[in-house]
N, C-alpha and C positions, 0 to 999 in steps of 0.2 A: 504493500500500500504506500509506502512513505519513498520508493523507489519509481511506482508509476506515478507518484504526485509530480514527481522532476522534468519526466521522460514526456504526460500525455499534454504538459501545458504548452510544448512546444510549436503543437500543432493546434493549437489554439488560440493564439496570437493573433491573428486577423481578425479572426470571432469579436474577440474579446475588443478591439479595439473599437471595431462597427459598433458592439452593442454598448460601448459604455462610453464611447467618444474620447477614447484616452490616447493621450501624447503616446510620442516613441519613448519618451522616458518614464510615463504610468508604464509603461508595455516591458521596457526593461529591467524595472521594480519587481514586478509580477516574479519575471526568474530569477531573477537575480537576491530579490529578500530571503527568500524560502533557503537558497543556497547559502546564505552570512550568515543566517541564524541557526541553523542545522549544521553548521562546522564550527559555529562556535561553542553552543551548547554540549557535545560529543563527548570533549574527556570528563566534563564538570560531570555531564549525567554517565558516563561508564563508573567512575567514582564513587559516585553516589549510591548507582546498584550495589556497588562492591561491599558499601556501607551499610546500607539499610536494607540491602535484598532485592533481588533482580526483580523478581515478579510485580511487587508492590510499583513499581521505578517503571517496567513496561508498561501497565495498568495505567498508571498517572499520564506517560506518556501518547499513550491511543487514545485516551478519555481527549486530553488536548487535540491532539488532532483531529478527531472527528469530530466537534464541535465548531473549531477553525475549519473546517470543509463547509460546515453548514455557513457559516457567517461568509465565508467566500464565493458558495454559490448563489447566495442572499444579496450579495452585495450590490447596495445602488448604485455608487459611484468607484472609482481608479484608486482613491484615497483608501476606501474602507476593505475593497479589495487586497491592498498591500500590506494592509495591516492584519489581515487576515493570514495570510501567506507567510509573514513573519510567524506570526504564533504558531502556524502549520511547522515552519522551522523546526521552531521550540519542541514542542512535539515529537517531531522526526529524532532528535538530537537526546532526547531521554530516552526512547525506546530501543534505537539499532544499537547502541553498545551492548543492551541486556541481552540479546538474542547471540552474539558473541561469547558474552560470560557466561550463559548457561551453557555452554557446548562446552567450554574450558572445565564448568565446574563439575559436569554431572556423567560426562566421558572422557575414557581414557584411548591411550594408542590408538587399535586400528579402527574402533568404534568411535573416535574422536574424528579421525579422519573422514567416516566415512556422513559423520554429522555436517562436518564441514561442506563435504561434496552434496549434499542433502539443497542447505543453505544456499550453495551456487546455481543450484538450480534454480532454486527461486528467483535470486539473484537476475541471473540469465533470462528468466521469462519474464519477469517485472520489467528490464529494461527494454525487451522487444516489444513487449505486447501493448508499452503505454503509447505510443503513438496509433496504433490500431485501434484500440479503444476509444481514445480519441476522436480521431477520425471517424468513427462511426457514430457516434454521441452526436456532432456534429450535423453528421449527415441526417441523423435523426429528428434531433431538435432544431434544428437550423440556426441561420448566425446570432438571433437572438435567445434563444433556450438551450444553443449547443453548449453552448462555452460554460454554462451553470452547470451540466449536468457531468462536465468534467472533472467538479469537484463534489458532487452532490452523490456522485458514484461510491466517493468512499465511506458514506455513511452508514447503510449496511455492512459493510465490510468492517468498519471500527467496532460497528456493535456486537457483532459474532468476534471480532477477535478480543473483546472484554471479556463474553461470556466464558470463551474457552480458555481464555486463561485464568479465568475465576474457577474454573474445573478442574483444568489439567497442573497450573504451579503448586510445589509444595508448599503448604502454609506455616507460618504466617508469611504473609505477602510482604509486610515490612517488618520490620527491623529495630533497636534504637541502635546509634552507631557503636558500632566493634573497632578497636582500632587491632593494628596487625601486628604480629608475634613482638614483643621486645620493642614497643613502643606505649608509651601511656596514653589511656584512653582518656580525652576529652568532651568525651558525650556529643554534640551537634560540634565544636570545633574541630573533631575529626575531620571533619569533610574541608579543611582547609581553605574559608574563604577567601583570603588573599591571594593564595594561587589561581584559586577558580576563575576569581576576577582577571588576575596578570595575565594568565594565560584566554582568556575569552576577547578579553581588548587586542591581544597579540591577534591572534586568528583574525579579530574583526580587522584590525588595522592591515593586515599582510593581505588580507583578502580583496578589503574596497575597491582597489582600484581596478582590479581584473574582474570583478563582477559587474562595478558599475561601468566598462568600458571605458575607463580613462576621458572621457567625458571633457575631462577641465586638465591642463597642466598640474593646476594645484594640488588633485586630488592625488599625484605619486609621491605627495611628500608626505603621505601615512605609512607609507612602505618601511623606511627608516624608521620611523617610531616603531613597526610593528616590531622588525627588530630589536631596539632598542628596549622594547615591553619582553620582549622573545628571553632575552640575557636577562633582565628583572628577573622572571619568573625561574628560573634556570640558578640564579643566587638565591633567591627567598625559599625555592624547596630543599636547595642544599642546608640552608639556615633551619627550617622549620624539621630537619630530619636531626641533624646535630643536636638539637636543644629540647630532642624527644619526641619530638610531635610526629602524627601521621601525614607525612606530602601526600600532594593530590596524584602528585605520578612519581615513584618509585625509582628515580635518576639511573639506578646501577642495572636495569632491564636496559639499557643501551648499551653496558658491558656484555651483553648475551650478543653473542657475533650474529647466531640465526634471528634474532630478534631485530638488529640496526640492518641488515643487511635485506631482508625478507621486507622493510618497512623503504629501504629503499626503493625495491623493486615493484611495489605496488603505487608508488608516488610517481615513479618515472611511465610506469604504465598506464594511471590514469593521463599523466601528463600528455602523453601521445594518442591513444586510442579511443577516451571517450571523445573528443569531439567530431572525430569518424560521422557518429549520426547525425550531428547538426548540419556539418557541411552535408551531407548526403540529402535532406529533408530540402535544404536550401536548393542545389540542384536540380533537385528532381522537378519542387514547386517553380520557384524562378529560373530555371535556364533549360526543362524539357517540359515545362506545361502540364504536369499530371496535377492530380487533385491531394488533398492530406489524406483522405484513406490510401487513396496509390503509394502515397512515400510510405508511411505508414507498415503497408502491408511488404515494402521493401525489408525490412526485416526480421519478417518470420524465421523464415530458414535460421538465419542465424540466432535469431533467439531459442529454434529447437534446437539448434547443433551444442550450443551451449547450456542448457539443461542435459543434453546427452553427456556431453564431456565431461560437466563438472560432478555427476554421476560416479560415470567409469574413473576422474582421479580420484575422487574421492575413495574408491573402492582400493587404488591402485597404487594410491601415493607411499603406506609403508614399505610397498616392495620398490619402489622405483623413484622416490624421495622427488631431490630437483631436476631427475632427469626428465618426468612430465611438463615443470617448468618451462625448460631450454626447450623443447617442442613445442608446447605453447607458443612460448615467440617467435619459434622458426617458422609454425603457424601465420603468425600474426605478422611478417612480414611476407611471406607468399598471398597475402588476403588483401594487404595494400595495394602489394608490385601490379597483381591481378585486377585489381580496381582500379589503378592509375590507366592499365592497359585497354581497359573496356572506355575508358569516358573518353579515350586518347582515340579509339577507333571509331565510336559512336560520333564523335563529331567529324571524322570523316563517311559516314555512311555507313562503313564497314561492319557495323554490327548494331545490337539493341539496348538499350540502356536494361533491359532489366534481364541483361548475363551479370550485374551485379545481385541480382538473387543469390548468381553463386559463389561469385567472389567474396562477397558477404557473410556468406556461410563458413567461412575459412576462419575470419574474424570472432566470429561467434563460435568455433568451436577452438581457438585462442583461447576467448574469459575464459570457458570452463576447465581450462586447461591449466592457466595460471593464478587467478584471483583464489578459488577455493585452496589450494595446494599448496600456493607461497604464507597465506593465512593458517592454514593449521603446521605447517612449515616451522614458519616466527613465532607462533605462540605455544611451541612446544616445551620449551624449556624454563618458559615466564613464570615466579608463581601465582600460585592461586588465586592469592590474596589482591594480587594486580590484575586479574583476568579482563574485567571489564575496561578497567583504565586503558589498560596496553592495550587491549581490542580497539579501542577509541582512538588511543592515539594513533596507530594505523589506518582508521577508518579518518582521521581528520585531515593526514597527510593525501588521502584519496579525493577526499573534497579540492582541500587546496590546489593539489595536481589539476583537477579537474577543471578548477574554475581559473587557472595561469594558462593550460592546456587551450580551454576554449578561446580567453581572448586572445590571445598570441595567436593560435592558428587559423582562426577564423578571419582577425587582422590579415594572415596574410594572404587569406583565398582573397578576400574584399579589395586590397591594396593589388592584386593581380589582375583582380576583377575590372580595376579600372584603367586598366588601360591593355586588356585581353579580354578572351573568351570564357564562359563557364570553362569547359573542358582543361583548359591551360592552369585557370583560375583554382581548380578543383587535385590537377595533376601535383601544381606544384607546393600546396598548401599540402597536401596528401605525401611528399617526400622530405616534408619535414617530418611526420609524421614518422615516418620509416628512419630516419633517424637517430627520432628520441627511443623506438623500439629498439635500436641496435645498441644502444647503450644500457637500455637494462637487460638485454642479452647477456653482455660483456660482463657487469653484476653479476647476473646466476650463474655464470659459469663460473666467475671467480667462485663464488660462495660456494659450487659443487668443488671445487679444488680443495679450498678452505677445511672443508668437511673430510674429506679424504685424509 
């Protein structure tokens, strides 16, 4: 749910603009809030689960979002919409850490693995399918009632996943804070708010400018502070561990080689591969005239291939560790190469745009390949007591990849775009792309070495 909120508002954007008269910057809010809030929030609420008990911390966290879906499908005006989409954030950001820390707490080895592979699957159909959904909501409702029902979709969905997790988590649901072996317990100052803080301004500030699209000059002078907030937070948890207390993240989980190194590899990956769909969705609608179910349903395929793969690593990963990894990427650059080659022909004639069905499908069976495997991977050796945190803090590094990844590379289809064709536009923003995958290549393979 909190993965198609990301994916079906993309194709949504026109709708949404027709029906509520909003600027390109209400329209850039819309994705962009949902993403600062939801990477900021991340390690504060993996923490928090770790503290007060995961179940209680999801509960909280679906209860907000599905409320935030109503007030966003409800929504009069751009304004009330955005602030909707914020709290959707919020929401997002207390729930996905716990879904990580329960696999860390309640499985071990091959069963831990094969939870993870479980998880990617979801993963992998959540991001294909929210465009398709989308697109048909739309189709459905049309430009006035589509765009509402793209959020109003999740409010069945929030309410069955209350219910089940009010059945299925062991209770009690919460907790009062526990602090961790050989530190003293401060009851609610466990949970470290000056960290929570340092490190949520750091996020928010590291992020702004590549969410908000650089918009203004002035806006890249947060980037520095975000750093500057980054090294704060980085003194103060070392202070706050010295002088007894429980840190909000655990510093010496960066001394774990599979941990820093596993947390590189999913940074560099989202950096290059999720913006894949955007430029793909942009194509297809502006530069070959299909409709947003048509893009949409561009990728199925690789949303199955991707629930199949992250299946089979999961099943497959204790016998064959990072070498499903290295194939992943060697994947995921055959699934580029191959889609640079199809847009390259297609605008000569020579072929159909939609041979990226299957070039696509290569892509998608990449994620399953590497996100579930390189995840239960890094979080092998973490302890316990850190499960949610360190889950998050990888999960946050994938945001941030995610949201540097989109504007940089989108910048440079757009910056191609203007003074070239789609196709050229699409080739050459797509080889940066191949690139950044060959550098986290280069990573896992150190790391397979490492490990030997």
């Amino acid at each position: 749910m909190s993965l198609v909120g990301v994916s079906i508002v993309n194709v949504a954007i026109p709708s949404i603009q027709h029906g509520l008269g909003a600027s390109d910057s209400d329209v850039q809010w819309v994705l962009s809030g949902y993403a600062l809030t939801f990477g900021v929030v991340l390690v504060a609420g993996g923490r928090a689960g770790d503290l007060l008990g995961r179940g209680g911390l999801f509960v909280i966290g679906a209860t907000i979002f599905t409320l935030a879906s109503v007030a966003a499908g409800l929504a009069p005006g751009a304004g009330s919409l955005n602030a909707a989409r914020f709290v959707q954030g919020v929401g997002s950001g207390l729930l996905n850490p716990q879904g990580v820390g329960m696999i860390q707490q309640y499985f071990r080895g091959a069963e831990r693995a094969r939870a993870f592979g479980a998880f990617g699957s979801v993963v992998g159909v959540a991001v294909g399918i929210g465009p398709v959904i989308g697109g048909l909501l739309i189709e459905l409702g049309g430009s006035e009632i589509g765009w509402r029902l793209t959020f109003l979709v999740n409010v069945p969905v929030g309410l069955l996943c209350i219910a089940l997790a009010f059945l299925w988590f062991p209770k009690p649901l919460l907790r009062r804070p526990v602090a961790a072996e050989g530190q003293r317990a401060h009851g609610w100052r466990s949970l470290d708010p000056v960290g929570s803080l340092l490190l949520g301004l750091a996020v928010l500030a590291t992020m702004l400018p590549f969410v908000e699209g650089g918009s203004t000059p002035i806006i890249w002078l947060t980037l520095p502070v975000g750093l500057a907030l980054a090294w704060g937070w980085v003194r103060w948890e070392r202070h706050h561990r010295a002088s007894g207390g429980t840190p909000m993240v655990d510093l010496g989980i960066f001394s774990i080689r599979s941990f820093t190194q596993g947390s590189i590899i999913a940074l560099l990956y989202f950096l290059g591969m999720t913006s894949i769909w955007v430029l793909v969705a942009l194509y297809l609608q502006d530069g070959t005239g299909k409709s947003a179910l048509q893009a949409g349903l561009v990728g199925v395929p690789s949303a199955i291939m991707a629930a199949l793969a992250s299946g089979w690593a999961g099943r497959n990963v204790p016998r064959y560790g990072h070498r499903i990894i290295i194939g992943g990427l060697v994947l995921a650059l055959v699934g580029v190469s191959s889609s640079i080659a199809v847009v390259l022909l297609q605008a000569g004639g020579h072929v159909s745009e939609w041979w990226l069905l299957l070039t696509l499908a290569f892509v998608g069976t990449a994620q399953g390949a590497v996100i579930s495997p390189n995840q239960a991977l890094a979080l092998e050796e973490v302890p316990l007591a850190y499960a949610g945190s360190s889950g998050a803090v990888m999960q946050t590094g994938q945001r941030i990849g995610t949201s540097i990844g989109i504007a940089v590379i989108t910048s440079v289809a757009f910056a191609t775009l203007a003074v070239s064709s789609w196709p050229v536009a699409m080739a050459t923003s797509f080889g940066v792309i191949l690139l950044v995958v060959l550098v986290a290549l280069a990573v896992a393979v150190k790391d397979q070495r490492d490990r030997r």
